[in-house]
LOLOKOL-398588 format. One line per 3 residues: number of its first residue (from 1); their letters; for each residue x, y, z of C-alpha. Coordinates in steps of 0.5 Angstrom, whole numbers, plus 2048, in hexadecimal, padded with zeros to 3 digits. Example, Ala and Ser with C-alpha at 12.3 -4.5 7.8 and 13.67 -1.06 7.14 Angstrom:
1 = AS = 819/7F7/810; 81B/7FE/80E
REM end
This chain:
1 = XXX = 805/7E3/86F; 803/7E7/868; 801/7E0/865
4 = XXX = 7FB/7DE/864; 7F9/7D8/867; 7F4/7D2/866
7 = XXX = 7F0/7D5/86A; 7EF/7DB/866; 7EC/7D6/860
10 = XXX = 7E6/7D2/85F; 7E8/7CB/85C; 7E1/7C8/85C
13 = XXX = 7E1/7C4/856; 7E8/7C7/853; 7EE/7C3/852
16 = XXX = 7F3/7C5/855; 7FA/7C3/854; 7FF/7C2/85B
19 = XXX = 807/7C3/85B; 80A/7BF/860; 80F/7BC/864
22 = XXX = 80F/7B5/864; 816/7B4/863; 817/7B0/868
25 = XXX = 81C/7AA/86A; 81C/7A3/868; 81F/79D/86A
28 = XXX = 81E/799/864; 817/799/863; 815/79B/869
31 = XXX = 814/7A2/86C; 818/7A3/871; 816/7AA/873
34 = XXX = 80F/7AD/872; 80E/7B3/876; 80F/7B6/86F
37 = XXX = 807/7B3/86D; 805/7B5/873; 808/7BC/873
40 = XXX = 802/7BD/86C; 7FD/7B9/870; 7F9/7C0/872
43 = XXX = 7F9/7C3/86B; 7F7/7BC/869; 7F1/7BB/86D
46 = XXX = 7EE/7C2/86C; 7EE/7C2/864; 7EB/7BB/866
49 = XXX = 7E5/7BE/86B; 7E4/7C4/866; 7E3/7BF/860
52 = XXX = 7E9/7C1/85B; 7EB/7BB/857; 7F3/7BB/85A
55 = XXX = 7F9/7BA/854; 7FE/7B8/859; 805/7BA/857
58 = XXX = 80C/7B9/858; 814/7B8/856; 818/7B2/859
61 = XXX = 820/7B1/858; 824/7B3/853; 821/7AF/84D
64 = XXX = 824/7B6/848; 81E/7B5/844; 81E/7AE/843
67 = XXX = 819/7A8/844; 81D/7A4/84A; 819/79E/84D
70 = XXX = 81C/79E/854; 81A/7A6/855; 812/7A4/853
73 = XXX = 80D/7A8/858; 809/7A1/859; 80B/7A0/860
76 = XXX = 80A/7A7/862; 803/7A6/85F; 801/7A0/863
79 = XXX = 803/7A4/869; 800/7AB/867; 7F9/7A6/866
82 = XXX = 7FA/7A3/86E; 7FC/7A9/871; 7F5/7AD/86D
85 = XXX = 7F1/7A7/86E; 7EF/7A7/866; 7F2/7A4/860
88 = XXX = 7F6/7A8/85C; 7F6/7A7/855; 7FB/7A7/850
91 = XXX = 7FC/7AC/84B; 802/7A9/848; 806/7AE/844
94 = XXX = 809/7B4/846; 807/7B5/83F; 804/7B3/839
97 = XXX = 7FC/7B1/839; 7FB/7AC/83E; 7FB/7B1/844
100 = XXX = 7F6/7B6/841; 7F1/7AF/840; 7F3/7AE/847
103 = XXX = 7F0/7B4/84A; 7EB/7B5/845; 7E7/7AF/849
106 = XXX = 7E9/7B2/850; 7E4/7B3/855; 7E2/7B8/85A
109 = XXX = 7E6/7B8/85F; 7EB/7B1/85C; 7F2/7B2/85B
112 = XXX = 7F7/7AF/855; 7FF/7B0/855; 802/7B2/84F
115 = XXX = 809/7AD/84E; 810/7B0/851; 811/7B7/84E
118 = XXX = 818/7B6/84C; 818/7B1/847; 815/7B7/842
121 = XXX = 81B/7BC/841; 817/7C1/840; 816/7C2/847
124 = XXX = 81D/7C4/84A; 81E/7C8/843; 818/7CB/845
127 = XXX = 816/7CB/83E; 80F/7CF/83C; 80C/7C9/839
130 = XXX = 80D/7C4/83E; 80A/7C9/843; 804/7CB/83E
133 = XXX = 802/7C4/83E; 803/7C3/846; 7FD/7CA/846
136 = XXX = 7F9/7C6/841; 7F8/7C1/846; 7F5/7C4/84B
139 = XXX = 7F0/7CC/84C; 7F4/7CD/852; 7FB/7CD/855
142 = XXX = 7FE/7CC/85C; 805/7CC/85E; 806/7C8/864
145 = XXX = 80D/7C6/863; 812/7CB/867; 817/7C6/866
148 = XXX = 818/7C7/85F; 815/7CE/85F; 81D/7D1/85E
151 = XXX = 81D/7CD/857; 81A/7D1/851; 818/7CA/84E
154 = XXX = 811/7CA/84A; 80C/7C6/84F; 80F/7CC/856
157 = XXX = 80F/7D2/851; 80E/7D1/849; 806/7CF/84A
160 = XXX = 805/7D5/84F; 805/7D9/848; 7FF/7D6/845
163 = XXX = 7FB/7D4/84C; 7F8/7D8/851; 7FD/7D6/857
166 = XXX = 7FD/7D6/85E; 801/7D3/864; 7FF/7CD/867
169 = XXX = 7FE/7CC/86F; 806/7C9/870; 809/7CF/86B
172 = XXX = 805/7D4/86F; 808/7D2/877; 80F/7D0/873
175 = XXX = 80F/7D8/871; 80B/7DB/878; 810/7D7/87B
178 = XXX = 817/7D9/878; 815/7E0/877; 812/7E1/87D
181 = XXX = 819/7DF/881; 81C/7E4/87D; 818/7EA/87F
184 = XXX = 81B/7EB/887; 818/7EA/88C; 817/7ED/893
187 = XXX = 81E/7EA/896; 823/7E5/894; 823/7E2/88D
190 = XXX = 828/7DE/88B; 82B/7DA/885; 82F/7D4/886
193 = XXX = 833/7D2/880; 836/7CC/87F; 839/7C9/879
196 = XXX = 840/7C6/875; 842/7CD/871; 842/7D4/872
199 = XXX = 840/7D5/86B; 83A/7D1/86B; 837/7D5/871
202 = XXX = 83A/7DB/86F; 834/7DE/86C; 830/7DC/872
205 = XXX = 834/7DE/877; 834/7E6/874; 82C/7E6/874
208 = XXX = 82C/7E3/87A; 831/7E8/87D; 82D/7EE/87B
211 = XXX = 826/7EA/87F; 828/7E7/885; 82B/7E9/88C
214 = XXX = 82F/7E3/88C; 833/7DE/887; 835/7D8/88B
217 = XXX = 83B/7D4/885; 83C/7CD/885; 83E/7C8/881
220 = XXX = 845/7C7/87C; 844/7CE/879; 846/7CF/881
223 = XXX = 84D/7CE/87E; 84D/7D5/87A; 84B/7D9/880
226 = XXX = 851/7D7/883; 855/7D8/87E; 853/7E0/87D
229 = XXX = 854/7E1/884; 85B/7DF/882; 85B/7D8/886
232 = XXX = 85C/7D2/884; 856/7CE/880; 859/7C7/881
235 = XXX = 859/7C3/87A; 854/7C5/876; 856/7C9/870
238 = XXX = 853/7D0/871; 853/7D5/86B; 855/7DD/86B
241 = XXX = 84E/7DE/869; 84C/7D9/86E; 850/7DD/874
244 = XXX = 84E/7E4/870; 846/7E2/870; 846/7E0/878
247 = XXX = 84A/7E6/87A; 847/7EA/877; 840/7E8/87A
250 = XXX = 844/7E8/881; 845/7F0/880; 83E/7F1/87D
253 = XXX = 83B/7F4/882; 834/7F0/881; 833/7EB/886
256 = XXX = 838/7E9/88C; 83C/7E3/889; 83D/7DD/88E
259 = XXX = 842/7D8/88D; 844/7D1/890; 848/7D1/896
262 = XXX = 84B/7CB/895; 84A/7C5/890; 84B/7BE/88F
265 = XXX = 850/7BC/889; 852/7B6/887; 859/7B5/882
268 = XXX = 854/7B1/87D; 84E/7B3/879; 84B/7AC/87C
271 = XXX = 845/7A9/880; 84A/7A5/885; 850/7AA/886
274 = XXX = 851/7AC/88D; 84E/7B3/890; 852/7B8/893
277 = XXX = 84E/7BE/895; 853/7C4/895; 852/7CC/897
280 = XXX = 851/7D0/891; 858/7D3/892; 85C/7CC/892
283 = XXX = 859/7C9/88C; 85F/7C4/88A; 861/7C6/883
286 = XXX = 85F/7BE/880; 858/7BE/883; 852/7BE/87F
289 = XXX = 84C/7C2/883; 846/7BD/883; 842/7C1/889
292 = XXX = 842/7C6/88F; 844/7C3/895; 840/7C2/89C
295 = XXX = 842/7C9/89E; 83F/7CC/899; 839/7C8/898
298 = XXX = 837/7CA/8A0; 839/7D2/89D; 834/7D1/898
301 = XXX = 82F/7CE/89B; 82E/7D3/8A0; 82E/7D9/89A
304 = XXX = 828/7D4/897; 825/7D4/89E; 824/7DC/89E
307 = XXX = 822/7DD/897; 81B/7DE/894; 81C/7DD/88D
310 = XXX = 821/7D7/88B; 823/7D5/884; 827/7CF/883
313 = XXX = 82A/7CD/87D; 830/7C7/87C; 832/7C3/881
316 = XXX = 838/7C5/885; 83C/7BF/884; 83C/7B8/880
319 = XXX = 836/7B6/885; 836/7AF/87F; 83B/7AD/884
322 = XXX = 83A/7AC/88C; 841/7AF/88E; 840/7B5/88B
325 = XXX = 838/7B6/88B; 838/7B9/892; 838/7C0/890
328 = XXX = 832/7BF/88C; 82F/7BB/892; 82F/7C0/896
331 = XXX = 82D/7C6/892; 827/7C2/891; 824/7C0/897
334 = XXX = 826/7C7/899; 821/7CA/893; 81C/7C6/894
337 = XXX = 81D/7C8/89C; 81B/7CF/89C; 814/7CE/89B
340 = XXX = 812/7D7/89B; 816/7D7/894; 815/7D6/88D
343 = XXX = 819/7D1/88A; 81B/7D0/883; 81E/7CA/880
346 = XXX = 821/7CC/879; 820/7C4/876; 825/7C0/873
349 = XXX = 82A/7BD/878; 828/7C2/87E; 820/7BE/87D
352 = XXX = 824/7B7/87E; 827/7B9/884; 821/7BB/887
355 = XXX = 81D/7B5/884; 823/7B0/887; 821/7B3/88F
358 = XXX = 819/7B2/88E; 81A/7BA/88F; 816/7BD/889
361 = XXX = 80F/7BD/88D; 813/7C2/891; 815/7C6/88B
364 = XXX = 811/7CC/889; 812/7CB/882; 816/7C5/87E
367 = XXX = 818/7C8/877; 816/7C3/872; 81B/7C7/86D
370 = XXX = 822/7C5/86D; 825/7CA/867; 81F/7CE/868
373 = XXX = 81F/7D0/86F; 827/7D1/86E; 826/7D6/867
376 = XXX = 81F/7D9/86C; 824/7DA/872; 828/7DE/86E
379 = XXX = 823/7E3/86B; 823/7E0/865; 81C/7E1/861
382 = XXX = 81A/7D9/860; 817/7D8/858; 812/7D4/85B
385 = XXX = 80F/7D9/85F; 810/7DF/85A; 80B/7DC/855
388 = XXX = 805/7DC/85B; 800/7E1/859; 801/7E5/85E
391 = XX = 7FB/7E9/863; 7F7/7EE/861
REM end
C-alpha cells in the first residue's frame, strides 16, 4: 500500500480527527450489529495508548442534511465507551460551536464523538466550508472508514485537503486485502460472482476477467448468461445490453466463465413459491432463477476447493429465504473449507451469509465495504483512498 499509515505519525499530545464506520444496524434503539465498532477498535486503542485526544466521527442513515432525532449517534456513543472502557464525551454538532468547546478540554488519550455527520448538508455535498471547519477541529486526520471511502463527502475526502491524513489499521487491511486478491497468485484464483443483474455487476466482472483464472456466476444475473447462449433465461426481463454485456464477457478471452449446470426456479418472486431445480438447458419459460442448483453447488465447491486465492462477491441466490439459500450455503462452507486459500468476502449481502453460518472466523478477510468493495473490485479509484497522503 503507498499510503501512509498511523504508524508513519507521532500523535502524542495531537488531536486527531478518526472517520469511521459505525453505520451500524438497529433495532429501535438497540444496536443489533456492532462488528462495525469493533472493526475501528485497534485504530482506537493505539491513538489512545500513543496519548492523542481522539475526535471520533462518522455518518448514520440518510437524514439528507437534517436534524433527525431517530438517527442521533447517542447509542453507538454508549456502546463505543463499553467496548473502549472509557467514557466517550459528546461533542454535539457536527457543526457550530459546542464541538470545538468539547474538545478543547479533552485529554491525552480521551475520546469525544462528534453527532451524526449527515444531519450538516455540507457533508454529502462536500463542500469546502463544512470540510474547513472538520480540519480546524483537530491537527491530524485518519481515515478508517473503508465502507464510505467511494463517497467523495467532506469528512472521507474534503478534510484530507487541509490536514496531514493517513489511513487507519481497518483501511490499511481492507486496501492490502482486496488488492492483493487482484495481484495473481501461484495457482488458481478465482471470482465468484453473484447478484440479481448483469448490469450491476458488469463492471466487476470485466475487471475481474482480466485478473483471475476462473469466474464461478451465480444469482439472478444468471438468466442473461443464458440468454446470450441463446437458451432460455425463464421470466426475467433480460435486456439487449444486458444479454450484449454477458456475452461479451463470455468471449472475452480473460478469465474461463463458468456457469450453472442446472438452477432452481419457482413460478413467483416469493418466499413459499415451490422449487424446482432444472437443467441449465430446460429453463421453463414462466420461471424465475432464485439459485444455483445442487449439481452446480457440488461443481463449484470442488473448483473453490482447488483455488488458492477466491474472491466472492454476492450471494448465489435469494439466501434470505431457506428454499433457495442452499447455493449460497454451500459456497460458503466450501470457502471457508479450504484452509491454504486466501479468501475475500466483498461485504455487503455476501458478509451476511457468511456471518449467518458462524464461518467469518474461517475467512481471511470480511470486507466491511459493501459499495466500497464492489467500486475496488472494479478498479475504480476510491475518492477516500486518493485523498491519503501517499509514501515517500
Amino acid at each position: 500500500m503507498n499510503k501512509r499509515t498511523i504508524r508513519d505519525v507521532n500523535v502524542n499530545g495531537k488531536t486527531v480527527l478518526v472517520r469511521v464506520d459505525f453505520n451500524v444496524p438497529m433495532r429501535g434503539s438497540v444496536i443489533s450489529d456492532d462488528s462495525r465498532i469493533k472493526a475501528a477498535l485497534p485504530t482506537l486503542k493505539l491513538l489512545e495508548n500513543e496519548g492523542a485526544k481522539v475526535v471520533v466521527c462518522s455518518h448514520f442513515g440518510r437524514p439528507k442534511g437534517q436534524v433527525v432525532e431517530e438517527m442521533r449517534l447517542a447509542p453507538v456513543r454508549e456502546r463505543l465507551s463499553e467496548l473502549l472502557n472509557t467514557s466517550v464525551k459528546d461533542a454535539g454538532g457536527p457543526s457550530g460551536d459546542q464541538p470545538s468547546k468539547v474538545i478543547s478540554l479533552l485529554s491525552a488519550g480521551e475520546f469525544a464523538l462528534l453527532e451524526n455527520l449527515r444531519f450538516d448538508p455540507g457533508e454529502e455535498a462536500n463542500e469546502p466550508e463544512f470540510s474547513k471547519y472538520l480540519a480546524s477541529l483537530a491537527d491530524i486526520y485518519v481515515n478508517d472508514s473503508f465502507g464510505a471511502a467511494h463517497r467523495a463527502h467532506a469528512s472521507t475526502a474534503g478534510v484530507a485537503a487541509y490536514l496531514p491524513a493517513y489511513a487507519g489499521f481497518l483501511m490499511e487491511r481492507e486496501i492490502e486485502m482486496l488488492g492483493s486478491s487482484l495481484e495473481g497468485s501461484t495457482g488458481a484464483t478465482i471470482a465468484i460472482i453473484g447478484g440479481a443483474k448483469v448490469a450491476d455487476k458488469i463492471q466487476v466482472l470485466q475487471h475481474l476477467a482480466k485478473n483471475v483464472d476462473i469466474i464461478l456466476v451465480g444469482g439472478g444475473m444468471v438468466a442473461a448468461f443464458y440468454v446470450a447462449q441463446g437458451q432460455s433465461g425463464g421470466a426475467a426481463v433480460i435486456t439487449k445490453e444486458n444479454a450484449s454485456a454477458a456475452n461479451g464477457l463470455l468471449e472475452s478471452g480473460g478469465a474461463n466463465v463458468v456457469l450453472p449446470a442446472d438452477v432452481v426456479t419457482a413460478p413467483e418472486f416469493d418466499e413459499t413459491s415451490p422449487p424446482t431445480v432444472c437443467e441449465s438447458t430446460e429453463v421453463p419459460m414462466d420461471g424465475l432463477i432464485l439459485d444455483i442448483g445442487p449439481r452446480s453447488s457440488k461443481e463449484y465447491s470442488r473448483i473453490i476447493s482447488l483455488a488458492d486465492t477466491i474472491i466472492w462477491n454476492g450471494p448465489m441466490g435469494v439466501f434470505e429465504w431457506p428454499e433457495f439459500a442452499k447455493g449460497s450455503t454451500a459456497i460458503a462452507k466450501a470457502v471457508a473449507a479450504n484452509k491454504k486459500a486466501t479468501s475475500v468476502i466483498g461485504g455487503g449481502s455476501t458478509a451476511e451469509v457468511v456471518g449467518s453460518l458462524n464461518l467469518v472466523d474461517q475467512i481471511t478477510h470480511v470486507s466491511t465495504g459493501g459499495g466500497a468493495s464492489l467500486e475496488f473490485l472494479e478498479g475504480k479509484v476510491l475518492p477516500g483512498i486518493a485523498a491519503l497522503d501517499d509514501l515517500g
